[in-house]
C-alpha positions in Angstrom: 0.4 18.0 -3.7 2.7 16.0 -5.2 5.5 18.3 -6.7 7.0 15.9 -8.7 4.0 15.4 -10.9 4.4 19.5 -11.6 7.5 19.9 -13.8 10.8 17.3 -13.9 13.1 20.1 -14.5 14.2 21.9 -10.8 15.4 26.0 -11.3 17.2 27.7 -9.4 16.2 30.9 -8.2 17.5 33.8 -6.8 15.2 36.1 -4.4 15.6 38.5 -1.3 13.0 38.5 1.2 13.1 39.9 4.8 14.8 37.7 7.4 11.9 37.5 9.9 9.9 36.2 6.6 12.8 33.8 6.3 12.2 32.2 9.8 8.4 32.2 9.8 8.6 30.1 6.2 11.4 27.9 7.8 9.0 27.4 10.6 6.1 26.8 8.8 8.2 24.3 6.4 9.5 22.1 9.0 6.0 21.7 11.0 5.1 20.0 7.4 8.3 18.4 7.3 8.8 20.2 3.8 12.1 22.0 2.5 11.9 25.6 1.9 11.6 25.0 -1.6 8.8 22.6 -1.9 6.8 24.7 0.9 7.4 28.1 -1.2 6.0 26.4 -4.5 3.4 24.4 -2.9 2.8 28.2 -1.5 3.3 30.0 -5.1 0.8 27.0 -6.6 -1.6 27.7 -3.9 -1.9 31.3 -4.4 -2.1 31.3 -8.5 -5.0 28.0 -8.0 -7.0 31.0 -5.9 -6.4 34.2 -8.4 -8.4 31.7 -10.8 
């Protein structure tokens, strides 16, 4: 998915989630060679795509 094709216009957000969470996202980021960010909103898109 290409993320850029989503919105223009980057947000900053502010969230708090557990520290082990942290490191498994991390992990799972980098084995797509992704950022944090893009692999949480490629997540987020992911999940509201299947609540359809």
């Amino acid at each position: 998915m290409d993320l850029s094709k989503v919105s223009t216009k980057a947000v900053r957000v502010n969230i708090s989630l557990p520290e082990s969470l942290v490191a498994k996202i991390d992990s799972a980021a980098k084995a797509r060679h992704l950022s944090r960010s893009a692999f949480l909103a490629m997540a987020a898109q992911h999940e509201m795509n299947e609540s359809r």
